[in-house]
N, C-alpha and C positions, 0 to 999 in steps of 0.2 A: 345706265345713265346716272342713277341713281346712287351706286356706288364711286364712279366715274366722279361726280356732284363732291360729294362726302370728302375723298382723296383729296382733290384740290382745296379745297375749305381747310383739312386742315395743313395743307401746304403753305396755303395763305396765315393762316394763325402761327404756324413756324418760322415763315418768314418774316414777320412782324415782330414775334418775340425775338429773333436774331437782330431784326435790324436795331431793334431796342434797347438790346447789351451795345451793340455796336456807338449806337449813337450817344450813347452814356458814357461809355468809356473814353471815346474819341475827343467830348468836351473837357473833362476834366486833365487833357493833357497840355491843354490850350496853357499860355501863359499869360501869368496877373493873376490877381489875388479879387477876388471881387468885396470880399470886406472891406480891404485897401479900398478897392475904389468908390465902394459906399460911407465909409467913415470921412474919406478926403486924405490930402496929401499932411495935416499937420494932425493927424491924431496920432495916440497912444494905441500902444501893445493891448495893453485893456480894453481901450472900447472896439479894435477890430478884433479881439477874442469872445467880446461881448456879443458883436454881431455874429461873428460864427456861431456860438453856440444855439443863438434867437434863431437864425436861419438853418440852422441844423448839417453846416457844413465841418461841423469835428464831428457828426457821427461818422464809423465804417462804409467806404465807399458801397459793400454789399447791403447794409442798412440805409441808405441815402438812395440805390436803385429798388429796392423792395418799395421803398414807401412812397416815390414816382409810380412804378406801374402799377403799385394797388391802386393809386389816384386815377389814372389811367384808365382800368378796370370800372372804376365810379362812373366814370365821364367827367372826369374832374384834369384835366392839364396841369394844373398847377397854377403858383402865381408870383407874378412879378417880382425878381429882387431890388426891382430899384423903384417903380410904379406903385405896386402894390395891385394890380390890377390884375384879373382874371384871365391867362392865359385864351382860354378856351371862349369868352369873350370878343376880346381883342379878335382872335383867327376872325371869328363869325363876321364880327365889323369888315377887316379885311377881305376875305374871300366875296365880299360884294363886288372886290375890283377883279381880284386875279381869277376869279371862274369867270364870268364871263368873259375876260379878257383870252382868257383858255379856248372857250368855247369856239366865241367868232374866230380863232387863229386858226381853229383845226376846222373850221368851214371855207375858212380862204384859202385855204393849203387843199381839202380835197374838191371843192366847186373848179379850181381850174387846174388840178394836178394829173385827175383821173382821165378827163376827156382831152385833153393835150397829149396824156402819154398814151394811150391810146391810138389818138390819132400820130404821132409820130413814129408808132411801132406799122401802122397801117399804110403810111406814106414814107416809109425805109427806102432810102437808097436815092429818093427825090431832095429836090434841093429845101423845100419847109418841111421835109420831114428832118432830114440836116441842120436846118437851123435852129427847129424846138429844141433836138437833145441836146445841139452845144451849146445852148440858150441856156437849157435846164442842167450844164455841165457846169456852166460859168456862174447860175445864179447860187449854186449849191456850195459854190467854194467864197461867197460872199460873205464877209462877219456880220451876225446880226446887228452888232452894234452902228457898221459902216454903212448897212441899208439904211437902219432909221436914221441917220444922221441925214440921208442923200433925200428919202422922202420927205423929213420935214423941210431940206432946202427947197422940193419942189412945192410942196400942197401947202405948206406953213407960209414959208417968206416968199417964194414967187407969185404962186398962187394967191394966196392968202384964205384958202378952201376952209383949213381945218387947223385945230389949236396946235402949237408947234407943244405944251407941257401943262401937267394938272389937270385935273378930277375938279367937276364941279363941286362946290363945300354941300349944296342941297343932295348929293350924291342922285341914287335914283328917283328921288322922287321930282327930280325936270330930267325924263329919259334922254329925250333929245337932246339934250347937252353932255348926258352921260355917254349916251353914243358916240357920239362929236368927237369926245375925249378920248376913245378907245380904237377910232378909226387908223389910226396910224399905229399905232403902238399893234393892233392885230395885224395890219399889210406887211409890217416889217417879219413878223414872227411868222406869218402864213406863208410869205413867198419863199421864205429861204428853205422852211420844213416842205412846203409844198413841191420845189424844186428836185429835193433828194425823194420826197414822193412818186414825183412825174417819172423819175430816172425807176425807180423800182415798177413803176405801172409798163415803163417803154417796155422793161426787162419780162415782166412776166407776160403783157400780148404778146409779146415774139416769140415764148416758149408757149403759150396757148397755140399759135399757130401752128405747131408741128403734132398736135397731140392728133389719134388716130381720128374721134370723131371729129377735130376740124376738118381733116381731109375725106373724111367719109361724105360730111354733109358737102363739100365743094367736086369730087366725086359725082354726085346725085345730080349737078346740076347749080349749085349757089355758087355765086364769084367769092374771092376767096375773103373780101369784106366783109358780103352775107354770112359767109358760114362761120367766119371770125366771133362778126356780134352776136348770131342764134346761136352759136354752141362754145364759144371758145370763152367769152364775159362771164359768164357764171365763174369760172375757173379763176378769172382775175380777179372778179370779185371778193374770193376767198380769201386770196394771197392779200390783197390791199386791208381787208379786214385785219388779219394777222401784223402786216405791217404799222396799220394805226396804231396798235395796244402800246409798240415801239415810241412811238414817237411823241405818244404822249409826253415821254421824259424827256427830248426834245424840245417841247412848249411849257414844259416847268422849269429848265432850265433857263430858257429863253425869256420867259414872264421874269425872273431874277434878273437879268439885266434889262431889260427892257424899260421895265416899271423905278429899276433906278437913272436912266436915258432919258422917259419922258416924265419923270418926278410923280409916278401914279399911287395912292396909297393904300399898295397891295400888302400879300403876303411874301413875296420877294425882297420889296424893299424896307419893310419891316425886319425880315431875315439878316439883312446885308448891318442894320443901325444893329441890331442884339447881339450880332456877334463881335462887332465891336464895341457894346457896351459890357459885355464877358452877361450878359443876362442870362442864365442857364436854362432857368425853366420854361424861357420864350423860345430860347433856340430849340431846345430838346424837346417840345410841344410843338413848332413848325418843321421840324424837322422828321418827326414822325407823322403826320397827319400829309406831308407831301412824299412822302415814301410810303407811305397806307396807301395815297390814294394811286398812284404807279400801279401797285402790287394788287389792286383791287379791280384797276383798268384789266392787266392782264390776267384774272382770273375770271373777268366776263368775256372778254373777247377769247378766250378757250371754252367758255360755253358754250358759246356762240356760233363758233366754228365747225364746234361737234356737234351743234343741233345739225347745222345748214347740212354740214360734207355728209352727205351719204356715202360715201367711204370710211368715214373713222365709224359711222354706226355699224356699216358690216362687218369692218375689221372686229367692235366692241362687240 
């Protein structure tokens, strides 16, 4: 396990430094000139060469990524070219919105994905076991964007339950309104991930139900329900695990439009304003730190899996 532990770690450390070249070189293909757009449209040759040189964008593109990821390495992000502000900061500020906005989405998506898909692998063939998957067929081919739109017409302007846009300015510290804030923006993001959930949970109870010890235990004596949940959930349990580590990327994508939908001031919509302000050291500091955290999802949920499955430990 131990060894096992080690490999992955430094897979993780690999993929990090890869995605690092990647996310570097990818920025600097972008067009515009960002001194241009720091000096203004009526300066001189001189003072956007001026700014290059100050921001250190005439050194070698190999010298300009070295002296990123030593910063990197520090715990330093870098900082702002148009702010002057602390990359690494800023995220922190942020991530008060989009983690937990993460959080509750991937609580709404498995509190009704798991036991719905479930139960419509366990009522196949019946007319509400019929109606979950094409429920859960139809909600999965929904745009995130066109759900929030339809929940805020309901909960916002009919309703008038919950805030149809904005973050309280007191942020956490009046929870209850921060909640308020986050209620809709997670239902949107939970139901649609929850959906392609439900649809992978339907898929794997129906494959639990063929395995030998379901039929052993129904065999014995349990109706095929019984020996479903006593022996066949552990097995699904598994798969769903494996499935989440997935779909995390799923609800960080989804936090990116979402949070520019309902005007939330996350790490998404912070993402969306820096790459059109050509801000480098924002984009290329949120942009690693939400591809760290993907890639860090997936190397605990392979821990996690190989603690539980007592088959990868025999197989190891």
């Amino acid at each position: 396990m131990i060894r096992y532990t080690l490999t992955r770690l430094a897979l993780l450390l690999l993929g990090l430094l890869v995605a690092s070249v990647l996310i570097f070189l990818s920025l600097r293909v972008l067009p515009g000139d960002v001194a241009q757009l720091i000096a203004g449209t009526n300066s001189t040759p001189e003072q956007i060469q001026a700014i290059r040189e100050r921001l250190g964008l005439d050194q070698p593109l190999p010298a300009q990524y070295f002296d990123w990821i030593g910063g990197v390495f520090r715990g330093d992000l870098g900082t702002s070219l148009l702010t002057g502000s602390s990359v690494t900061d800023e995220l922190a500020e942020k991530a008060q919105v989009t983690v937990p906005l993460g959080i509750l989405s991937l609580l709404i998506a498995v509190v009704f994905s798991v036991p719905l898909g479930v139960l419509s692998a366990m009522r196949r063939g019946r007319g509400d076991g019929t109606a979950l998957s094409v429920g859960a067929q139809g909600l999965a081919a929904v745009p995130v964007v066109w759900a929030g739109m339809m929940l805020v017409v309901v909960f916002a302007v009919w309703l008038g339950w919950l805030p149809a846009q904005g973050f309280p300015r007191a942020g956490w510290d009046d929870p209850a309104a921060a909640l308020r804030a986050l209620i809709l923006p997670a239902l949107t993001i939970g139901i649609v991930e929850g959906a392609m959930l439900m649809r992978f949970v339907r898929s794997a109870t129906l494959q639990a139900v063929g395995q030998d010890h379901v039929r052993t235990g129904a065999a014995k004596g349990l109706t095929r329900n019984a020996a479903l949940i006593r022996h066949g959930l552990p097995d699904v349990g598994l798969s769903v695990i494996t499935v989440l580590g997935l779909q995390v990327a799923g609800i960080i994508v989804g936090a990116v439009v979402i949070e520019q939908l309902f005007t939330l001031p996350g790490i998404g919509r912070m993402l969306v304003a820096d790459v059109g302000a050509r801000d480098l050291p924002m984009v290329q500091g949120e942009l690693l730190v939400l591809t760290g955290f993907v890639l860090i999802v997936g190397f605990v949920v392979d821990l996690v899996h190989r603690v539980i499955d007592p088959r990868q430990r025999e197989a190891a």
